[in-house]
N, C-alpha and C positions, 0 to 999 in steps of 0.2 A: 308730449303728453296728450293723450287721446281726450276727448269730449266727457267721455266717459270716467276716467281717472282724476280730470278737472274739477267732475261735480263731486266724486267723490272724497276728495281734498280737500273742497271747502266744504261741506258737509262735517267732517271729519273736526273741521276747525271749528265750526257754528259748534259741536256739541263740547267742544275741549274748551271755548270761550263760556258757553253756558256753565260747564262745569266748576270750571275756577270762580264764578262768581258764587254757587254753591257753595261751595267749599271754602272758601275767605268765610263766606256769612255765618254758615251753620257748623264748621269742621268738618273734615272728611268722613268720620265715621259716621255723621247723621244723615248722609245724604245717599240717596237709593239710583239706584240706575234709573227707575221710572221716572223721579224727579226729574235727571239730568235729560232725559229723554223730551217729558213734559215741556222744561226749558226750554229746550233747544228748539221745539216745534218737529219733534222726528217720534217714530215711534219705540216705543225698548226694544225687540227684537233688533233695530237698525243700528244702534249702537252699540249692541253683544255682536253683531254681524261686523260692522266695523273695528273691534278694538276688543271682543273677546272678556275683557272684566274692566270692573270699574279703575282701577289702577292704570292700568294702561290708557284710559283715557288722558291722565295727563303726563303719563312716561311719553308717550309720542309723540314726535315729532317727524318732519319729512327732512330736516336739513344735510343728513348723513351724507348722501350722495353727494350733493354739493362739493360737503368737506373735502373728501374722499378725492373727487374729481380733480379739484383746486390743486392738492397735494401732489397728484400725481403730475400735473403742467407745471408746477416749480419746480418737482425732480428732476426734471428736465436741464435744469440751469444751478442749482446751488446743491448745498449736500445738506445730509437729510434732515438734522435740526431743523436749519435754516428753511429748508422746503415745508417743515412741518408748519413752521412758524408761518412764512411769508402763503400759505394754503390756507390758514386758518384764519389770518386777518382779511385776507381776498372774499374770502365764503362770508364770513361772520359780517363784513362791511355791509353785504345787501340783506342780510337778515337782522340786521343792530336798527338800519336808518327805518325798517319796515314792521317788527316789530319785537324792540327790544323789553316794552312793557310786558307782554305776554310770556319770554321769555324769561323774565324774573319772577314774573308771577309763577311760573314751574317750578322752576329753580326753587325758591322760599317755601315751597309747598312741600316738592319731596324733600330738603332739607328735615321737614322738622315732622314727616310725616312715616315713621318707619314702614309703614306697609308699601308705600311709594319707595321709599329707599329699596327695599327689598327687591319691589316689581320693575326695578331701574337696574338690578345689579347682570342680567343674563344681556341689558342692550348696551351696556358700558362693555361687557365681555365681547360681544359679539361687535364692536366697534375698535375696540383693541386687536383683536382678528382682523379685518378688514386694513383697517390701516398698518399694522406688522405684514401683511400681502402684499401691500402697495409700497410699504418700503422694500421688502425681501425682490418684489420686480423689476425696482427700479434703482438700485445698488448692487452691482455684483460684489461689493466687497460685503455682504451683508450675508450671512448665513439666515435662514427663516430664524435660528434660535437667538441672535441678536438682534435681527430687525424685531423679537415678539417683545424682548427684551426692552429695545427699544419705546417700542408702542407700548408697553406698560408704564415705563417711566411717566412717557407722553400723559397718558391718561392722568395718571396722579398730580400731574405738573397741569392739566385743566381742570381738575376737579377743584385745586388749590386756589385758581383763580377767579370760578365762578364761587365756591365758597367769602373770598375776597371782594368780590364784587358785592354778592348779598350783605353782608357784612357793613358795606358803604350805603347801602339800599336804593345802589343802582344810581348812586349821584355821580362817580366816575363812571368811563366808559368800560365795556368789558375787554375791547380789545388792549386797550392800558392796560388791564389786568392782566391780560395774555401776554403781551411784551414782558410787564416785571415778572410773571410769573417763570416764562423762557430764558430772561435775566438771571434770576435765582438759579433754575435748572445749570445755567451751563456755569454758575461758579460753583457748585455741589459737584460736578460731574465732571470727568476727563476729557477732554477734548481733542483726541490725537489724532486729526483725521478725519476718520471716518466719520465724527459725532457731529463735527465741529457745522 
């Protein structure tokens, strides 16, 4: 990551920190980009510059990659559950110890917050993409139309866990969550092979 991309990642994070505090205090809909801007010490053009609308300030995150990465180094050694699984606890371990508050704090937000749900629903699609690519790569026994299949399930099967997590308000861990959550998955689902 360049100097450049650094600053503007934490920048990015200063205004998502300023925001959630917003946004707990007053509700999402009382609060203006100016505010969040004011907040943060940035000016408003810099944060429609970085993040485009007020929603997406806190739909985003930078951990994708991560995941994504992690996933593709277990494909390497186990099959594709298991990959998905042992990819998602590896990624989530360094973002859980560093920061799992900020992530729940998202998470509760767009829970109960439709317009965030909303402005969340094209980066869950476009992450079920991404990862249905990286299994389709990395399985020849995998057709893009099952590995998409696949990654749909997937998603559902983490959606169910951070829901569960919130739900506990973050007193268990979220990778717990992830485990029983992939527990559940594989006694719902067939396992012949290829899943397993």
């Amino acid at each position: 990551m360049s100097l450049r991309d650094d600053k503007r990642r934490w920048t990015m994070r200063e205004v998502q920190a300023a925001a959630l505090d917003l946004f707990e205090a007053k509700g999402f809909d009382a609060v203006s980009v100016e505010a969040i801007a004011a907040a943060a010490g940035v000016s408003a053009p810099t944060v429609y510059r970085h993040f485009g609308t007020k929603e997406r300030i806190i739909v985003w995150d930078d951990y994708d990659p991560d995941l994504l990465d992690a996933i593709a180094r277990q494909a390497t050694r186990l099959p594709p559950l298991a990959a998905v699984e042992a990819g998602l606890i590896e990624a989530l371990a360094k973002v859980y110890q560093a920061d799992a508050r900020r992530v729940l704090r998202r998470a509760r937000l767009m829970l109960g917050t439709p317009a965030l749900r909303l402005a969340n629903a094209p980066v869950i699609a476009e992450l079920r993409s991404e990862l249905g690519a990286v299994l389709a790569l990395s399985y020849a026994a995998l057709t893009e139309e099952r590995a998409d299949l696949l990654a749909a399930i997937i998603i559902v099967a983490l959606e169910t866990a951070i829901n569960r997590w919130i739900a506990t308000g973050g007193k268990s861990s979220l990778q717990a969550h992830f485990r029983n959550a992939f527990a559940d998955l594989r006694s719902v689902i067939l396992t012949e092979g290829v899943l397993a």
